[in-house]
C-alpha positions in Angstrom: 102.6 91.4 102.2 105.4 93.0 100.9 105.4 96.0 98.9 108.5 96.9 96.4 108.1 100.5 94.9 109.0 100.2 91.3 109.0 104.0 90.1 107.2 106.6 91.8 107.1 109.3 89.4 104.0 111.1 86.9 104.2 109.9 83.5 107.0 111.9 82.3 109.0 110.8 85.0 111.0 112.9 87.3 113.0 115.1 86.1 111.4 115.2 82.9 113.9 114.4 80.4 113.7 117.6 78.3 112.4 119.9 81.3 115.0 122.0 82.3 112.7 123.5 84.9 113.9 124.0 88.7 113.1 121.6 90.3 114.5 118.9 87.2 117.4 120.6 87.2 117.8 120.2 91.3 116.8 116.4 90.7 119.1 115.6 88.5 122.4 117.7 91.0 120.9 116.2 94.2 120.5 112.3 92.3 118.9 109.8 95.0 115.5 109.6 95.7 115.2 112.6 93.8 114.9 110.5 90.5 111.7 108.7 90.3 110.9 106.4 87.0 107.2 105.7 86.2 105.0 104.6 88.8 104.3 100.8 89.6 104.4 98.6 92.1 105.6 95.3 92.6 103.6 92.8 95.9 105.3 89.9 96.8 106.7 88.8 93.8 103.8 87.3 92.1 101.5 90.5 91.6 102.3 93.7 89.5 100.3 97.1 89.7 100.7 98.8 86.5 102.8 97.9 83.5 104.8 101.0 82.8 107.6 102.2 80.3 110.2 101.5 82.6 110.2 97.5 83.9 113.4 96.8 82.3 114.8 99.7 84.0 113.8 98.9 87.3 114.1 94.9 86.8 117.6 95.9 86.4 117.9 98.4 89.1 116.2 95.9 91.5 117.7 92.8 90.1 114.5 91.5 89.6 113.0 88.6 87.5 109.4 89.6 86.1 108.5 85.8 85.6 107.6 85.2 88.6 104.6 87.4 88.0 101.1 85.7 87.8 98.5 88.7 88.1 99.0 92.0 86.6 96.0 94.8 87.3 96.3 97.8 85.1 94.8 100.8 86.4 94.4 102.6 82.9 95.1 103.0 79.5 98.0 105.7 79.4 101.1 104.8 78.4 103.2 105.6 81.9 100.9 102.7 83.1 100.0 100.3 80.0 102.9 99.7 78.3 102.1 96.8 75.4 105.6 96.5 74.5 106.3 94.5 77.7 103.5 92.1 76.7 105.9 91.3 73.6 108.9 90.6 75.4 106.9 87.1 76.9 107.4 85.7 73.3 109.2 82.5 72.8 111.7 84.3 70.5 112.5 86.7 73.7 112.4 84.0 76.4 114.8 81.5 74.8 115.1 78.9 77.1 112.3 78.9 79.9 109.1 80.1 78.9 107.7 82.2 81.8 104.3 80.9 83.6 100.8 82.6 82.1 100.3 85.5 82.9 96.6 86.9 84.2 96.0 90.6 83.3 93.2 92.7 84.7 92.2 96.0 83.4 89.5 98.6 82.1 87.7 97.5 78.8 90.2 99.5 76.8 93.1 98.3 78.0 91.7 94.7 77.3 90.4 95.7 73.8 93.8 96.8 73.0 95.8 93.8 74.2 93.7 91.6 72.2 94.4 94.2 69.2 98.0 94.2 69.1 98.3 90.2 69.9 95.3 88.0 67.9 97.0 85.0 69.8 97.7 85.1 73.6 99.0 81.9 73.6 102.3 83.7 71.6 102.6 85.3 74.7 101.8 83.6 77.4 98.4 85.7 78.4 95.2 85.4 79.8 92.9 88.7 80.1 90.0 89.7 81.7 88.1 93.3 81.4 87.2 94.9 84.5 84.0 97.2 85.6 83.9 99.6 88.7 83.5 98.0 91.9 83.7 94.4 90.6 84.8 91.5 93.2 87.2 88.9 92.4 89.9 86.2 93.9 93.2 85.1 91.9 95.5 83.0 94.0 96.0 83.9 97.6 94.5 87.6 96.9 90.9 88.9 96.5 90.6 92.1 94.6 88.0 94.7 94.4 88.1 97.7 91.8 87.2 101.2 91.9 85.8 104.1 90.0 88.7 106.8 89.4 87.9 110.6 88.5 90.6 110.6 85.9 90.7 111.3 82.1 86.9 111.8 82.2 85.1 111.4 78.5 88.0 109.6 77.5 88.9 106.2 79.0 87.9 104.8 82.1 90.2 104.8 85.0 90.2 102.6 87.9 91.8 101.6 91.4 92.3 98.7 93.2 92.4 97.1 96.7 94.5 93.7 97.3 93.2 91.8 100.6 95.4 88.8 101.0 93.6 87.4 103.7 96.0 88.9 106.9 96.9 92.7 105.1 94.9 94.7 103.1 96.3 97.8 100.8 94.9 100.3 98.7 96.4 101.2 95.7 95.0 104.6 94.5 97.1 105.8 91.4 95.3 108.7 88.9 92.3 108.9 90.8 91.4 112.5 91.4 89.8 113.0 94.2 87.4 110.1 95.0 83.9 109.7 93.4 80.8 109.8 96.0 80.0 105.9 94.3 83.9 105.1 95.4 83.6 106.4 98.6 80.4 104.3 99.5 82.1 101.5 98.3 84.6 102.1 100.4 82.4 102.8 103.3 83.2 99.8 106.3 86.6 98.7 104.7 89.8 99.3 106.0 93.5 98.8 105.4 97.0 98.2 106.3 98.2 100.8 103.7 97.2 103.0 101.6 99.0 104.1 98.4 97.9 107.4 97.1 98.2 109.6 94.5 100.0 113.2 95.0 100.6 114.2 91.6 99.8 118.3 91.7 101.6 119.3 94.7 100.8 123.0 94.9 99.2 122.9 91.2 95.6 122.7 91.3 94.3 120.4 87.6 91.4 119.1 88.9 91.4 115.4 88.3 94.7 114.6 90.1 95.7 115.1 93.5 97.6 118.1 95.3 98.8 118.6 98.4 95.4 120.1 100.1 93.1 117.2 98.3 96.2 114.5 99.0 95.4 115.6 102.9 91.7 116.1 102.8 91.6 112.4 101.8 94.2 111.1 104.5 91.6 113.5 106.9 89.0 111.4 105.7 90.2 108.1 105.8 90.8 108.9 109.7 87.6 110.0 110.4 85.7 107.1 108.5 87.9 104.2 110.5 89.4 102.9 107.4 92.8 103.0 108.5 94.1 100.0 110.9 96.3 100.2 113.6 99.8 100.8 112.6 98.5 101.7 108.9 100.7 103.6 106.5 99.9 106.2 104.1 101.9 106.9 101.2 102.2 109.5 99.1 102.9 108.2 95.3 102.9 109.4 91.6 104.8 112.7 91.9 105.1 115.3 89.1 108.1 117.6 89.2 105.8 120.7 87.4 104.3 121.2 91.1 105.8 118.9 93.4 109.6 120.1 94.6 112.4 117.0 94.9 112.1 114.6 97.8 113.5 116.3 100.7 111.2 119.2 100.2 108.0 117.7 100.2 108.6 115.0 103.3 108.1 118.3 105.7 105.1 119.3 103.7 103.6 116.0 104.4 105.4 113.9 106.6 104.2 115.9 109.8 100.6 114.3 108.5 102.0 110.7 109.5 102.3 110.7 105.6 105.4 108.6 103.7 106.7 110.0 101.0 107.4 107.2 98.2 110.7 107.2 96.7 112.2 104.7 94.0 113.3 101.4 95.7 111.2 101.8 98.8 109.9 98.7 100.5 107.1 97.9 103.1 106.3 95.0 104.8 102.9 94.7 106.2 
């Protein structure tokens, strides 16, 4: 399985383009892996996690071609993860010559409800849906799926998490979650996997339905303790904000001497 970070930033990227703050200002001197675009992830070359604002950006970046995608699961409704202008781009006016294979997206009942909203026909673009509960089972292609309940954006939308067993490598991708409901860690209970991709959004802030550095570590405790991580397994710290989280090189000795990888923009792990 191999893993392709996409963007690794909070939704309004890092630095924030109006933020003139310390740390965006020391992003945008230092350059690097200090400038993160919205988070997603790219498996293989077939599976997408989260369909940001910024796929062109990192097509380009990457020199990547999105058509080879065939299963897109959407973790939420906000917009630095559910972009519905992408969708648009799979028209026949936009793909002149080759029109790209259908595409299967998976996502909370929102998410759904507004893809079906925006495009009546999902044969103009080349899409088949399919709304997702917490701690649904599923198999597309070569990967079996599993969701989860995220404590994000509560009394809003609901928020969700996947895990993507391919039948050798297992990964959990754990983007806006909070820290975990009590129903998400039982579900969790026996599993285990070859990485685990996990929010660290607050750094040393403290909003309670995100991730900072103490909860980002309290987790990574647990997962320890509960055998979910397999030999060799990687932990990765993902989704940074630059309101509490300093540039790149800052927080890797916060949590790097935790066994923890800190994502950057262009990373890539082969399981």
């Amino acid at each position: 399985m191999h893993l392709l970070f996409l963007g690794t930033a909070a939704g309004e990227g890092y630095p924030s383009i109006f933020c003139e703050c310390g740390n965006c200002r020391e992003a945008r001197a230092l350059g690097g892996r200090n400038l993160r675009l919205r988070s997603a992830l790219l498996v293989n070359d077939d599976l997408l996690l989260d369909m940001g604002p910024d796929l062109v950006a990192a097509a380009h970046r990457y020199n990547l071609r999105f058509s080879t995608i065939r299963t897109a699961l959407i973790t939420h409704a906000h917009g630095d993860h559910f972009h519905l202008p992408a969708i648009e781009f799979r028209k026949e006016s936009f793909t002149v010559v080759i029109r790209p294979p259908r595409l299967k997206i998976f996502g909370p009942p929102d998410v759904i409800v507004a893809i079906h909203n925006t495009f009546p026909n999902l044969d103009e673009v080349g899409v088949d849906v399919q709304s997702v509960q917490p701690f649904e089972t599923w198999e597309r292609g070569s990967y079996r799926f599993m969701s989860y309940r995220a404590f994000h954006d509560e009394g809003h939308s609901q928020c969700l998490f996947y895990s993507v067993d391919d039948g050798k490598h297992h990964l959990l991708y754990a983007t806006d979650t909070g820290p975990f409901p009590d129903a998400t860690w039982d579900a969790l209970d026996g599993q285990s996997f070859d990485c685990i991709v996990l929010e660290e959004t607050e750094g040393y802030g403290k909003w309670p339905q995100h991730m900072n550095f103490e909860r980002f570590i309290n987790h990574y405790r647990r997962f320890q303790s509960e055998g979910m991580l397999r030999p060799g397994a990687r932990v990765i710290a993902h989704h940074l904000s630059h309101a509490w989280n300093p540039v790149h090189d800052k927080v890797v000795p916060i949590l790097e001497p935790h066994g923890v990888i800190v994502a950057y923009d262009g990373l890539t792990i082969d399981l």
